[in-house]
C-alpha positions as CSV (number, residue, x, y, z in Angstrom):
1,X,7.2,153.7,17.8
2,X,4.3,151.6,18.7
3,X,3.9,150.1,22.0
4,X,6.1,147.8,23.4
5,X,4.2,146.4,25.6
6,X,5.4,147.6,28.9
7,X,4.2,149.6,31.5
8,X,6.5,152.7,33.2
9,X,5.6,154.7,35.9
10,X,7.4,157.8,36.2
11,X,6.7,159.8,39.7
12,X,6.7,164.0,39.6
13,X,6.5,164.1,35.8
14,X,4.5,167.4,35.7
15,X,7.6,169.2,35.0
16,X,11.4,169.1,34.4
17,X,13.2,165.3,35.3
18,X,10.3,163.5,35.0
19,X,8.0,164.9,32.4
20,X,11.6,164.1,30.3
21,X,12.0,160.6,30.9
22,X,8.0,160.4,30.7
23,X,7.6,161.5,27.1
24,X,11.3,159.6,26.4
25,X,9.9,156.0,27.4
26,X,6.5,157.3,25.9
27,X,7.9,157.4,22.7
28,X,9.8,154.5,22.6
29,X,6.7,152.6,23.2
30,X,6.1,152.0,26.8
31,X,2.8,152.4,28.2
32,X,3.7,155.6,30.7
33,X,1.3,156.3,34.0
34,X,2.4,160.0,34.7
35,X,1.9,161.4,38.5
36,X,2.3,164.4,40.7
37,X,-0.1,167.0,42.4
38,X,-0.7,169.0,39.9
39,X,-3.4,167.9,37.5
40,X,-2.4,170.9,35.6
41,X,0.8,170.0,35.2
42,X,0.0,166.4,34.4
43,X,-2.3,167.5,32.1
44,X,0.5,169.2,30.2
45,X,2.9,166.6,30.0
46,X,0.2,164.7,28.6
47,X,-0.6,167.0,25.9
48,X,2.8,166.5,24.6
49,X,2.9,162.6,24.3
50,X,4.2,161.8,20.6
51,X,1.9,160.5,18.5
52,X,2.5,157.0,17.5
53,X,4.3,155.7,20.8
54,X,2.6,154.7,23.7
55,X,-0.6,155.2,25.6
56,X,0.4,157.8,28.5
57,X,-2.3,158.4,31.5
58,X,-2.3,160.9,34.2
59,X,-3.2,160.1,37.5
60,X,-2.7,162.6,40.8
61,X,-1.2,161.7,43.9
62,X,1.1,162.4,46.7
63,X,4.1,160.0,47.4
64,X,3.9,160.8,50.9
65,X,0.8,159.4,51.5
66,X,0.8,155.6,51.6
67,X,-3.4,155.5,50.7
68,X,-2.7,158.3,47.8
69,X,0.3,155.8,46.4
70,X,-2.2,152.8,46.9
71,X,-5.0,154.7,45.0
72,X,-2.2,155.4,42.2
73,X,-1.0,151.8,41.7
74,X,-5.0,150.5,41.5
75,X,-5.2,152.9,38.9
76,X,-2.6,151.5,36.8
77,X,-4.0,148.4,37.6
78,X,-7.1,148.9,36.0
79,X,-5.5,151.7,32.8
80,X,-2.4,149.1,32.2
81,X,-2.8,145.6,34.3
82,X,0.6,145.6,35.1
83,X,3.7,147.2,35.7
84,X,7.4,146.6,34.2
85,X,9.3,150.4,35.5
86,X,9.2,152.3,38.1
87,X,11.2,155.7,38.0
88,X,11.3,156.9,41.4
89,X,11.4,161.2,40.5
90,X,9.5,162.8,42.9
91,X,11.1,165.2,45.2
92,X,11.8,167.9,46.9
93,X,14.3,170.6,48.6
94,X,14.2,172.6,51.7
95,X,15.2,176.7,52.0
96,X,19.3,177.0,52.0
97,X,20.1,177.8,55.8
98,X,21.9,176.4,58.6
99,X,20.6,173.4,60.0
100,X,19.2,174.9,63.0
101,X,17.4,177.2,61.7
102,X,15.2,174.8,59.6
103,X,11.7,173.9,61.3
104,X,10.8,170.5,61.7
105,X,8.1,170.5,59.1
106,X,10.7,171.6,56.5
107,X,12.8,168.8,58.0
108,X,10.1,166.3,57.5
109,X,8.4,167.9,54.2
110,X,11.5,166.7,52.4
111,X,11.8,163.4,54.5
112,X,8.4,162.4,53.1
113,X,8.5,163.0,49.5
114,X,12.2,162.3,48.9
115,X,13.0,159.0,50.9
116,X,9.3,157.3,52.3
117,X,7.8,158.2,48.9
118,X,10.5,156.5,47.2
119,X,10.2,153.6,49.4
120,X,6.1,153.5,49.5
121,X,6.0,154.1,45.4
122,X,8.9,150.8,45.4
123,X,7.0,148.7,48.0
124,X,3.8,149.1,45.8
125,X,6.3,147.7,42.4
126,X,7.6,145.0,44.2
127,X,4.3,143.7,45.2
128,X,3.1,143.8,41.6
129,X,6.1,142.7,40.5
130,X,6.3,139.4,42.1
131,X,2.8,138.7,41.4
132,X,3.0,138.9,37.8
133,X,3.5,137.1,34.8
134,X,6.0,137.4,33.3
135,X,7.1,138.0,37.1
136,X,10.0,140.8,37.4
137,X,9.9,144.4,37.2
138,X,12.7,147.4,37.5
139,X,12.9,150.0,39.6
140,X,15.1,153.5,38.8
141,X,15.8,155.6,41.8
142,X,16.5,159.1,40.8
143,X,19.3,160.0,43.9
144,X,22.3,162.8,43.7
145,X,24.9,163.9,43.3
146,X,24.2,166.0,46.5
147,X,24.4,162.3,48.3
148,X,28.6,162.0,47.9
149,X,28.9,165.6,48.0
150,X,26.7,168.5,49.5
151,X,26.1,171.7,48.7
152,X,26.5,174.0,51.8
153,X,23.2,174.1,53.9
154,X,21.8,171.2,52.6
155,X,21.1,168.5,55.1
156,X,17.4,167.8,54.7
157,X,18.2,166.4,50.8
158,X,21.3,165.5,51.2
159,X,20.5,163.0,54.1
160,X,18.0,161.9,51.9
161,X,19.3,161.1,49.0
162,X,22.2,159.5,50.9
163,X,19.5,156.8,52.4
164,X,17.8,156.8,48.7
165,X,21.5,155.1,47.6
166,X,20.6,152.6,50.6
167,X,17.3,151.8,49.2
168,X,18.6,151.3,46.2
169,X,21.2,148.5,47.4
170,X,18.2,147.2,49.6
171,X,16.0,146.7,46.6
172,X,18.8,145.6,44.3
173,X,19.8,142.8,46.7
174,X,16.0,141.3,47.9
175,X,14.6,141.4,44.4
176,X,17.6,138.9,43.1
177,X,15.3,136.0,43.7
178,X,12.5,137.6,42.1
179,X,13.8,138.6,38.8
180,X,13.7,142.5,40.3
181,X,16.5,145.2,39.3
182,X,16.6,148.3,40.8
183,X,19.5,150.8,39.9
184,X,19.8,154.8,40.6
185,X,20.8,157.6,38.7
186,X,22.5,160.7,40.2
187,X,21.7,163.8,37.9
188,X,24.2,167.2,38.3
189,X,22.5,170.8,37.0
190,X,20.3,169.4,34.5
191,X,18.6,172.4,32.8
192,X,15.0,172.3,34.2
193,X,13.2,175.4,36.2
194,X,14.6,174.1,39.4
195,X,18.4,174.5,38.4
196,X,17.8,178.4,36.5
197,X,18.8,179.8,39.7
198,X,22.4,178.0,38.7
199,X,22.8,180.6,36.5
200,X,22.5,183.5,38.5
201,X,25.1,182.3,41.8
202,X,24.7,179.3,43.8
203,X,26.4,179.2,46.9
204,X,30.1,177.3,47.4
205,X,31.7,175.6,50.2
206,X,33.6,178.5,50.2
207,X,31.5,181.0,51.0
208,X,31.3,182.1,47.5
209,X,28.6,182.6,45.3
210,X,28.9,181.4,41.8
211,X,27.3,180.3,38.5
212,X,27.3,176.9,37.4
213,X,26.7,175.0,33.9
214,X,24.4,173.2,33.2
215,X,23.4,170.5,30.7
216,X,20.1,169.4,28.7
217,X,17.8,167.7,30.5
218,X,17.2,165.2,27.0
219,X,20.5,163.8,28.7
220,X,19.0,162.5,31.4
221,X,15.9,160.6,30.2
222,X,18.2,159.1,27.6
223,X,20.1,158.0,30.2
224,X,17.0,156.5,31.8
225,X,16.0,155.0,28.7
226,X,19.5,153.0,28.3
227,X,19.4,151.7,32.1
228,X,15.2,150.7,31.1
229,X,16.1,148.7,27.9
230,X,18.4,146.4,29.3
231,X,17.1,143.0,29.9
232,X,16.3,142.1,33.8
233,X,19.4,139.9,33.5
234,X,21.4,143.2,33.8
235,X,21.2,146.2,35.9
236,X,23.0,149.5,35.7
237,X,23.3,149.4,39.6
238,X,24.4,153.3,39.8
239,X,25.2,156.0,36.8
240,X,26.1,159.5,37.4
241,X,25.1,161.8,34.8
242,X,26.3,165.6,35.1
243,X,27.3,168.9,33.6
244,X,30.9,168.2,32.5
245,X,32.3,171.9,34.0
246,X,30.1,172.0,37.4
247,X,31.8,171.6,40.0
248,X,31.7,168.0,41.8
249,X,34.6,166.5,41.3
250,X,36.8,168.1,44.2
251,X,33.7,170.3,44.8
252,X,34.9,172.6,47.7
């Protein structure tokens, strides 16, 4: 499909998640800036744009760091000269183990990249957003599932992707005047090298140790596609998208 005309930008789409939805919106035509901290990575999902859709670019950076998310959004200033989606993907986990046990830099690794990346990659939309014309833009937060229901020893990610569904509301009410939508998405056990360990025993509120399902991730960035292509005058404020047999609903 040729190009649509508008710009995505998908965060940690060097792998799993995000190099899905990446190539997805790619090849339905949107213009797609691809970042992470791997230009190796990046590299690769490049590699595999479709030919025939839309232009895709890699640029590296780290959420975390508001001058490394500044540098990224000039960057698809001058590629793209705007920007119409952001997918909020980047993140990361901390080591399963009681909460006192975990240091404060694996406390505030997970702090940084899951909830002020989110918000630093959103503030840096929203500013591009308003100033354009057309003016509007969407924004996807990838939350959890993990947010409404931990996993046992969890409380570095859970906590934030609870204040990601926040953020989300936050953004999704200020950016009514603006012509802004903002929605999440909260993926169970998609099948990408993060969730393998599923299949070998994850552990249970129980104590347990178990195996769970898990589903394509091509589920998941068509999901994304279907909350992208509606029109700003409709948002799909939250969807949850999971393995039908893993255990969430009355998880534990």
């Amino acid at each position: 499909m040729p190009s649509n005309g508008k710009v995505a930008l998908v965060t940690g789409s060097g792998s799993g998640i995000g190099r899905a939805v990446a190539l997805a919106l790619q090849g339905q035509g949107y213009d797609v800036m691809v970042t992470g901290r791997s230009v190796d990575k990046l590299d690769g999902t490049v590699k595999l744009a479709k030919a025939g859709g839309g232009r895709m670019a890699a640029t590296a950076a780290d959420v975390s760091d508001p001058h490394s998310v500044a540098a990224l959004f000039l960057a698809i200033d001058k590629q793209f000269g705007r920007i119409d989606l952001l997918f909020n993907n980047a993140g990361v986990g901390s080591p399963a183990m009681p909460m006192e046990d975990l240091s404060y830099g694996q406390w505030r690794a997970v702090v940084d990249a899951n909830l002020t990346g989110s918000f630093l990659c959103a503030q840096q939309a929203i500013k591009r957003f308003k100033a354009q014309s057309p003016q509007g833009g969407r924004i996807i937060n990838n939350g959890s599932i993990s947010a409404h229901t931990p996993r046992p020893f969890s409380a570095p990610y859970t906590s934030t992707k609870h204040a990601v569904t926040g953020l989300t509301r936050s953004i999704a009410l200020d950016g009514r005047p603006f012509n802004i939508a903002c929605g999440q998405i909260d993926i169970g056990n998609a099948g990408t090298d993060m969730t393998s360990r599923m299949s070998k025993g994850v552990p249970q509120a129980d104590g347990s140790l178990k195996a769970e399902p898990t589903m394509d991730v091509s589920h998941v960035a068509n999901a994304v596609l279907y909350m992208a292509s509606l029109p700003l005058e409709a948002n799909v404020l939250f969807m949850t998208v999971m393995a039908t047999e893993m255990p969430f609903v009355g998880r534990g």
